[in-house]
N, C-alpha and C positions, 0 to 999 in steps of 0.2 A: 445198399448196406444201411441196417438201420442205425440212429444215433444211440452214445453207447446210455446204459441206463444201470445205476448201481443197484444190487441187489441187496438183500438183509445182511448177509457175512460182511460184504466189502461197508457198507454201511457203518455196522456197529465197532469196524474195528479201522475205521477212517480216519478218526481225529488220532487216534496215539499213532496211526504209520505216518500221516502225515505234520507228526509234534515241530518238527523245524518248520514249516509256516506260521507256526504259532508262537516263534521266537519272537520280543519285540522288536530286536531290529530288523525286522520285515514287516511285521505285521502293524506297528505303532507308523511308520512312514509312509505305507498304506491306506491308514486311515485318515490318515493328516490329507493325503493328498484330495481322496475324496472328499470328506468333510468339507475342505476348502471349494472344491467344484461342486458340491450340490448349492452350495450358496443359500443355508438353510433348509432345503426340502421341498418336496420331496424325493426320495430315489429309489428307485427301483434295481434289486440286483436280480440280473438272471443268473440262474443254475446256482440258486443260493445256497447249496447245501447242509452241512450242519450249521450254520452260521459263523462260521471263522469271520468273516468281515461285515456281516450284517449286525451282529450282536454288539460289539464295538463303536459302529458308526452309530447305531439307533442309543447306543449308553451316551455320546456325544450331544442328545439331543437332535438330532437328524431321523424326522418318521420314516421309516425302511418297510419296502414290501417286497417280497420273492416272487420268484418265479421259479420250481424245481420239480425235474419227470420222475425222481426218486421218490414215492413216498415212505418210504424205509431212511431217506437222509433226512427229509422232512420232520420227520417222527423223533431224530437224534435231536434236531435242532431243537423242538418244540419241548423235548423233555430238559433241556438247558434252562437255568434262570436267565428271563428276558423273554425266551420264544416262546413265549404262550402272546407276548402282544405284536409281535410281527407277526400280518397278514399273508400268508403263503396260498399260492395258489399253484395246484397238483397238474402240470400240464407239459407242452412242448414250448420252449423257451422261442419259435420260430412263429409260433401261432398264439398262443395263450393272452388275454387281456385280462389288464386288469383297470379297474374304475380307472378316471384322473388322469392327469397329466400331472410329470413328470421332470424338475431340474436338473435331475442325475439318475440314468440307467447305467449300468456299470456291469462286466463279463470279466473275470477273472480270474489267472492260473491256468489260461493255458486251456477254457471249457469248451472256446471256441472249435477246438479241434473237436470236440465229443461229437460235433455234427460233420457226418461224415461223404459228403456231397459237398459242391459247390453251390448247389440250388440253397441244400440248408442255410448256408453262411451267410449267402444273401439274404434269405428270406430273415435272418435274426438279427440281418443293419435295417430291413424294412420294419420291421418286429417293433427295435427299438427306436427308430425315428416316429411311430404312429404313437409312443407314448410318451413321447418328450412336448415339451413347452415349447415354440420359439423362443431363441437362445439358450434351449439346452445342453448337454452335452452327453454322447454317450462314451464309455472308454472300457478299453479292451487290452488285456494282457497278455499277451501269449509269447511265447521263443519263436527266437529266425531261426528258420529250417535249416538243420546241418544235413547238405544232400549226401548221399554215399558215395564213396568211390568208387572207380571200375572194380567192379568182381565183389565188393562187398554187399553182403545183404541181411548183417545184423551187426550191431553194436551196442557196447557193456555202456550204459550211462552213470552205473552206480555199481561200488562193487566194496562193503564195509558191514563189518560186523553184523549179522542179522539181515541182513539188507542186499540183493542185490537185482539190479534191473538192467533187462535189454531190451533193445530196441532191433525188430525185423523188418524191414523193408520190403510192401507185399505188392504195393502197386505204385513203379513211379510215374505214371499217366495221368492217374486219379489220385496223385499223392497221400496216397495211404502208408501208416507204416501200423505196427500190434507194440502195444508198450506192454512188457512183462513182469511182471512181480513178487518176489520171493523174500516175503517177510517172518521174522517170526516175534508173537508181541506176548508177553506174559505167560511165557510156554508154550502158543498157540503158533504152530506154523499154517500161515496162509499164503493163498496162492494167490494172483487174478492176471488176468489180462485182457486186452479191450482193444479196437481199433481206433484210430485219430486221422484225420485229416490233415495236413500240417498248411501253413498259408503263408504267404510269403508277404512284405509290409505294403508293397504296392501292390498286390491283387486287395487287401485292408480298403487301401485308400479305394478302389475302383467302387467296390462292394459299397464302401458310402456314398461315394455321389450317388449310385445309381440309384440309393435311397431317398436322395436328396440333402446329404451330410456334405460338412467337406474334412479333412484335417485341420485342426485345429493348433495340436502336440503331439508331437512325437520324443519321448523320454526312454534310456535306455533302462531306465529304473524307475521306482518310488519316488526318490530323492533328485528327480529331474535332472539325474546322470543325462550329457551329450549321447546324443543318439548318432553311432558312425557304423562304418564297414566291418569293424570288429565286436560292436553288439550281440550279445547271446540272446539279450532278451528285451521284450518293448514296452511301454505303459502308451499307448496310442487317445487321443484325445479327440471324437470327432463331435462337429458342432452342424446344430441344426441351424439354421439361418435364419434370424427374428423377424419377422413379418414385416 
């Protein structure tokens, strides 16, 4: 199954479906956090898309380069003030190099899942450990897997005016599930849907060492919320070991 890849539509109409990311009380504690872990620069975001968090961090004074398979998100971002000086390069976030070494690579919102193998997952903790510094850090956000119960094999995740989305559960072997979407923006109803990989925190942690990472933080949030049994979701912190 290939990793998923955003087209023109999903593209141009990304930033308004996804405006609550863009709230600051997400997105300001966000950047606070990396900012603080690049430890001045450089960093590198994979699957940078229109720049929700690169544009922000690089206004910080922090140099930011991407890594994004969309060049249709790439094209959003670039037509933004700021992204004509962030370096983007058009590739697979599991292969892709870019010049230099690296204080902070950073995956975030869950993109991790866009790779839809396990080989992928790994290959983008090896990805991002061949672009870091000794002592740097890469960090990865995504949600803990909510499994399904016996007999269920989709669930409503969102379900509010304009908006709703479910979740199908297609393979639980290959932990795959299709997240679906039914927006309508500006008069404009659009559809999409995609498959994801979902990972679980300790298959996270395995996928670094094998890198040569280890955990560093594990935060249930931005804001270095405790990370427990009842966490939805992670800010994960792993660190490459300084020579």
């Amino acid at each position: 199954m290939p990793s998923t890849v955003w087209g023109r539509d999903v593209a141009e109409t990304y930033d308004a479906a996804s405006a609550a990311m863009f709230e600051p009380d997400l997105l300001v504690p966000t950047v606070d956090l990396l900012f603080e872990l690049a430890r001045g620069g450089p960093a590198l975001e994979l699957a940078v898309g229109t720049g929700r968090v690169a544009l922000p961090l690089a206004g910080r004074g922090i140099t930011v380069s991407g890594i994004e398979l969309s060049p249709h998100m790439a094209r959003q971002l670039r037509a933004k003030p700021g992204g004509q000086d962030l370096a983007v390069t058009i590739g697979d976030m599991t292969t892709a190099r870019v010049a230099g070494d690296f204080k902070l690579v950073y995956l975030v919102w869950n993109a991790i899942m866009n790779l839809t193998t396990q080989d992928e997952q790994v290959a983008v903790f090896a990805n991002a450990a061949a672009h870091l510094e000794p002592g740097g850090c890469f960090v990865v956000e995504v949600g803990v897997p909510k499994p399904p119960v016996e007999g269920e094999v989709a669930r409503v995740f969102t379900m509010e005016e304009g908006r709703v989305g479910i979740d199908t559960y297609d393979d639980l072997v290959g932990q795959i599930l299709s997240s679906h979407h039914w927006v309508t923006l500006e008069g404009r109803f659009v559809r999409f849907s995609a498959p994801y990989r979902y990972v679980w925190p300790a298959e996270l942690d395995l996928m670094a060492r094998v890198a040569g990472m280890r955990l560093k933080h594990r935060w249930a949030g931005w804001r270095r919320e405790p990370f427990t049994s009842a966490s939805t979701n992670q800010v994960a912190v792993f660190e490459k070991p300084a020579a």
